[in-house]
Structure formats: C-alpha cells, structure tokens
C-alpha positions in Angstrom: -27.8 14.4 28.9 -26.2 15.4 25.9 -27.2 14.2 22.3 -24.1 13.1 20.7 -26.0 11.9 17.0 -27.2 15.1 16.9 -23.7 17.2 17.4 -22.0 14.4 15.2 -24.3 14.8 12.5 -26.7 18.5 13.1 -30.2 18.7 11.5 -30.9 22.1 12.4 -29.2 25.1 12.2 -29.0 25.4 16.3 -27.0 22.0 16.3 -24.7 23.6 13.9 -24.2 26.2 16.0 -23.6 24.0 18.5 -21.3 22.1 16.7 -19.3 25.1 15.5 -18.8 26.7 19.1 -17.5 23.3 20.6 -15.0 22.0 17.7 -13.7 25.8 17.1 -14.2 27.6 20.8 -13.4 24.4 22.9 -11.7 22.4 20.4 -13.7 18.7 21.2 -14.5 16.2 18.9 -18.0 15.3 19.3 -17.5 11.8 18.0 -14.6 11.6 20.8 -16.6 12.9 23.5 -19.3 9.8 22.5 -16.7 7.6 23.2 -15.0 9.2 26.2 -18.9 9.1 27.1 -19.3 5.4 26.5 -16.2 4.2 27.8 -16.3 6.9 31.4 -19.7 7.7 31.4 -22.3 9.4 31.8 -20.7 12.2 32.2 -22.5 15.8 32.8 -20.5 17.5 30.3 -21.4 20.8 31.4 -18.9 20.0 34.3 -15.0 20.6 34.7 -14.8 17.3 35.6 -15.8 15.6 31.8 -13.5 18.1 30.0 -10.7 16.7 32.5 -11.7 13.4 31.3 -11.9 14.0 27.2 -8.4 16.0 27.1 -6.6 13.6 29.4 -8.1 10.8 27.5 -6.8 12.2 23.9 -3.7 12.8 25.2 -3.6 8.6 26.4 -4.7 8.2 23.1 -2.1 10.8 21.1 0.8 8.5 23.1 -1.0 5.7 21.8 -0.8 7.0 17.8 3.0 8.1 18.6 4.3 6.1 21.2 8.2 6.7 19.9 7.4 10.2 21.5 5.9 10.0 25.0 7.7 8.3 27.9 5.8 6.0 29.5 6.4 7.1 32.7 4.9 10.6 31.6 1.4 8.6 31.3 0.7 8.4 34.5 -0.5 12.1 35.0 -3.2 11.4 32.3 -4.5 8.0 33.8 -4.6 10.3 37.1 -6.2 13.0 35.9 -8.8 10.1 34.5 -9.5 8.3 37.7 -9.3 11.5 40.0 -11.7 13.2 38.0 -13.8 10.1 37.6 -13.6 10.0 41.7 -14.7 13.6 41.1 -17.6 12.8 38.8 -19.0 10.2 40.7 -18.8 12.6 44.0 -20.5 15.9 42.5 -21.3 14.8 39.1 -24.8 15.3 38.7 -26.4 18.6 38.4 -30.0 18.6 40.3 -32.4 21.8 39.9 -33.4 23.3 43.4 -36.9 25.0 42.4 -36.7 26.6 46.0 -33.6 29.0 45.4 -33.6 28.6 41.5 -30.4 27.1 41.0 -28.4 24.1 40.6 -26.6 22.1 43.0 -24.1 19.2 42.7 -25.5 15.7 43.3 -23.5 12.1 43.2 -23.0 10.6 40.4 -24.0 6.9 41.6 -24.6 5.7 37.8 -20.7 6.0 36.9 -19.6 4.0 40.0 -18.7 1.0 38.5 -16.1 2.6 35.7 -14.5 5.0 38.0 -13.5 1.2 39.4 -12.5 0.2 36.5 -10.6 3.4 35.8 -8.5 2.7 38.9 -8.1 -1.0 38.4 -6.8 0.1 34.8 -4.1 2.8 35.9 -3.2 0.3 38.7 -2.6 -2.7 35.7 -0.9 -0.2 33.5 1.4 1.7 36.3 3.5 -0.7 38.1 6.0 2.4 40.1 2.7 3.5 41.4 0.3 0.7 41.6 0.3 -0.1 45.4 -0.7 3.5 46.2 -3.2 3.7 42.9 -5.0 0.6 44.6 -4.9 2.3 48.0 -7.3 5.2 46.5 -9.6 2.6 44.6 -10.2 1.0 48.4 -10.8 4.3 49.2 -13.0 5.0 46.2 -15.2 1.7 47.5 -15.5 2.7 50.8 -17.1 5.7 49.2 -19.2 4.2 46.9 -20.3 1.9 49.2 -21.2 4.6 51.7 -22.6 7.1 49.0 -25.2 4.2 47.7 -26.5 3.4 51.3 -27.4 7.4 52.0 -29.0 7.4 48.7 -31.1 4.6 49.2 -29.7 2.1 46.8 -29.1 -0.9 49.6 -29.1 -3.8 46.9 -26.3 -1.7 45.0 -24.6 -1.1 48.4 -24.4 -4.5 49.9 -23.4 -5.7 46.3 -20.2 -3.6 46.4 -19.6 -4.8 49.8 -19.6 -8.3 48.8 -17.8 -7.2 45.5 -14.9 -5.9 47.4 -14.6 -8.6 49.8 -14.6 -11.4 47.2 -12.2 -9.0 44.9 -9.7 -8.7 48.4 -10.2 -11.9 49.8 -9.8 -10.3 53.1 -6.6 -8.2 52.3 -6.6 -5.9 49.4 -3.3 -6.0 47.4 -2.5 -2.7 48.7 -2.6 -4.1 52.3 -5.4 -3.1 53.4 -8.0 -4.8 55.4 
C-alpha cells in the first residue's frame, strides 16, 4: 500500500527521492494519485492498471477545467479506460508473494468491487450514445464479481451482490438482460 502523506509531504531524504523520481520521471501528482486512490481505490500502484486510471482521470478532469476545448463525445475513451481498467484492477489487481518460486503473482482485487460498479454506473449516467452497451459490461462486471467472491470465500459478500443486482434489475437489467 502506498503512503500518500508521506510522498505529499517527505520526512526523509528517501521520500524525497521518491518524490522526485515520480513528479519528474513519471510526471504524477502525489496529491492526485490520493484522490484517484480514494475515489477508485485501493489501487496497487505498482500496476499498469492504476497509472491507466490517474492519467485517464486527469484528463476527465483537464476537460472539466477547459470544457470549451474537449468534445464531449471525446470523453468517452477516458471514462473507458476508467472502468476497463477498474474491471482490470479488480481481476489481477493485487500482487501476492509466492515464497515457493520467489516471485509475485496477480491476485483479485475483491476490495475495489464495489467502485469499479460505480465506475460503470457513472460512464453509463454520463454517456447516453453508449449507455445500453456500457450497462451490458457492468452485468457482466457482476456476474464476475459475484463469481470471483464465492471462489474466494467471501459468501456473505457474494450472496449480497446477488440480491444487489436483482433488486438494482428488478428482473430485467436496463440493458435487457435477464
């Protein structure tokens, strides 16, 4: 998990090294990636998957500080690079030592389900030309989850999405589906 106080604000002069390789190698605002963090998180930042998430994120909110230059229906490749790479995240988002071959392998994500939902439900609200099809990947998205919590032992959390999704459809999902 990464510290954000202590890249905002380094005590020691290996946080300032820190800080200095990811605001002038990568170019992130640590302060940004706290709220990418809190608002699409947690994110493993050492992951593709996050960076995908804080660049498309700045450029939603660059449109945002200039929206006399963006076409609104240009946005749509940043909310789907958001909720794709959410999907992503909440697929193969957590890295998980293996002691046995001394390396890392890619675990689920099961923490983040809930805002990878409401990343979809957003780029459905805000997309109309492409909200049908948005929604059919967020049923998809559930089934996932839904799957994904059951395997890993998380039943409560499972059954809950179940019942979620049926009170959410009421039997037929917006997008059609059953």
């Amino acid at each position: 998990m990464t510290s954000f106080e202590e890249l905002i604000a380094p005590q020691t002069d290996e946080a300032r090294a820190r800080l200095q390789v990811l605001t002038n190698k990568y170019k992130m605002d640590p302060a940004f990636m706290k709220q990418v963090n809190e608002r699409y998180g947690p994110l493993e930042w050492r992951l593709p998957e996050a960076s995908a998430i804080y660049w498309a994120a700045t450029g939603l909110e660059k449109a945002r500080e200039h929206p006399t230059k963006v076409k609104a229906d240009d946005l749509i490749q940043l909310r789907r690079v958001i909720y794709q790479s959410m999907q992503l995240s909440f697929q193969r988002g957590r890295m998980v030592a293996n002691p046995f071959i001394k390396k890392f392998e890619f675990g689920p994500n099961l923490d983040v389900i809930p805002k990878v939902s409401a990343a979809y439900e957003q780029a459905a609200q805000e997309d109309v030309n492409s909200h049908d099809h948005i929604l059919i990947a967020h049923r998809n998205f559930l089934r996932d989850a839904v799957y994904f919590l059951y395997v890993h032992n998380r039943l409560a959390d499972s059954s809950s999405r179940v019942r979620w999704r049926r009170c959410r459809c009421r039997g037929r999902c917006a997008c059609g589906a059953r």
